[in-house]
C-alpha positions in Angstrom: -32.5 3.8 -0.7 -33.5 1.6 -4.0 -31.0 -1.7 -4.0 -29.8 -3.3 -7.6 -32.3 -5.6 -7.7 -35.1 -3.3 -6.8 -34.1 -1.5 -10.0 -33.7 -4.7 -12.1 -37.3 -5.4 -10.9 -38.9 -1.9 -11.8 -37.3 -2.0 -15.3 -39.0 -5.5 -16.4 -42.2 -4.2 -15.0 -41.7 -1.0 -17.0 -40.5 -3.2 -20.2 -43.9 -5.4 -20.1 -42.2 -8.3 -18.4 -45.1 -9.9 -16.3 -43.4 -13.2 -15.4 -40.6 -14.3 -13.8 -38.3 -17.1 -12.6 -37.5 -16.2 -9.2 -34.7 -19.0 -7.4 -33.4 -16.8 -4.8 -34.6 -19.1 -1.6 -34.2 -22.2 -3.6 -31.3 -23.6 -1.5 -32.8 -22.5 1.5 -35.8 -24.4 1.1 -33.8 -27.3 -0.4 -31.5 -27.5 3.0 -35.4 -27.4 4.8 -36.6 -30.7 3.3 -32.8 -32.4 3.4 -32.6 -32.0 7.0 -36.3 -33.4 7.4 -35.7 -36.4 4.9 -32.9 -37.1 7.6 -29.7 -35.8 5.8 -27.2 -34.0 8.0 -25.1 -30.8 8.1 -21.9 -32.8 6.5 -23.6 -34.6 3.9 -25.7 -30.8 2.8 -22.7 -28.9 3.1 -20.6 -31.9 0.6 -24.1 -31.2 -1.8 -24.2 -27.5 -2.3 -21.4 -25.4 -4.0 -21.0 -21.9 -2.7 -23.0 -19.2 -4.1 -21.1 -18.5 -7.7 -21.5 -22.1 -8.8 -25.1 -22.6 -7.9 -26.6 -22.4 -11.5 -24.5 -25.4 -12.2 -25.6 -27.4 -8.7 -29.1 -26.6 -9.2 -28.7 -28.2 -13.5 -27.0 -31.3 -11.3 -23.6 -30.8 -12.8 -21.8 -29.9 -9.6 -21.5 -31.0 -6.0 -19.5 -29.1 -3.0 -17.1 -27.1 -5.5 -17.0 -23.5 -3.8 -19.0 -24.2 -0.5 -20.2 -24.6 1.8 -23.1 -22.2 2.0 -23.2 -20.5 5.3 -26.4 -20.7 7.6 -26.4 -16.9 7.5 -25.7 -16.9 3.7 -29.2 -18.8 3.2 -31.0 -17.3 5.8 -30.5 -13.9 4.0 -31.4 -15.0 1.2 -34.4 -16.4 2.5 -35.3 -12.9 3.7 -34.4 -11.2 0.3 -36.4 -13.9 -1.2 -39.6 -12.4 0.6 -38.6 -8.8 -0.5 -38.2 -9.5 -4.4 -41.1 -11.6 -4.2 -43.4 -8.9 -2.7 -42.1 -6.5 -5.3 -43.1 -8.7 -8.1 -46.7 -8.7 -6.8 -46.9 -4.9 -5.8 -45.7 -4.3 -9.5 -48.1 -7.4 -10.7 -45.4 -9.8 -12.4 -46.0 -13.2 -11.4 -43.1 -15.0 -9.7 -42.7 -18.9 -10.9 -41.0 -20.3 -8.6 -38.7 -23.5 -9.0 -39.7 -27.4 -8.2 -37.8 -30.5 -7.2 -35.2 -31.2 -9.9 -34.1 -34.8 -8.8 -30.7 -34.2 -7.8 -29.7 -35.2 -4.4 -26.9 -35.3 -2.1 -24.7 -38.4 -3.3 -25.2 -40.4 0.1 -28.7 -40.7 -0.7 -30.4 -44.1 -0.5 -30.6 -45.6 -4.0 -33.9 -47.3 -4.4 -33.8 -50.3 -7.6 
């Protein structure tokens, strides 16, 4: 059984696409270094938006709106992260994955 994105995947390799932006566990990850840098699960969950509005949390523009994002939510994404990244390798597209944008949750320390 092939999934949607599976097919997605095999059509860029087949069209010469050899890189790609991959963001799937971004959020995950994200939630990983908050918890770390001492935020908790009310201040993360008043950050991201829920899973339609992402593009516009990750560009900064939009906090909360949508959410929260479920523990399970991320946590399967984290695992479909490692699926659609092992498929870009078998079928040799390199995956570029995303860095640090600077947005933060808006109870974060302001440093002048």
């Amino acid at each position: 059984m092939c999934f949607r994105w599976e097919y997605e995947i095999d059509w860029m390799a087949m069209n010469g696409i050899n890189i790609a932006y991959a963001t799937t566990p971004q959020e995950y990850v994200w939630k990983k270094v908050f918890l770390q840098l001492g935020f908790n699960e009310t201040e993360l969950n008043d950050y991201f938006t829920g899973p339609a509005y992402l593009a516009w949390n990750r560009m900064g523009n939009l906090q909360k709106h949508g959410g929260p994002l479920s523990s399970y939510w991320l946590e399967q994404q984290f695992i479909l992260s490692k699926q659609i990244l092992s498929r870009f390798v078998d079928l040799g597209i390199i995956p570029v994955l995303p860095a640090f944008s600077g947005f933060m949750p808006k109870t974060a320390p302001v440093y002048v």
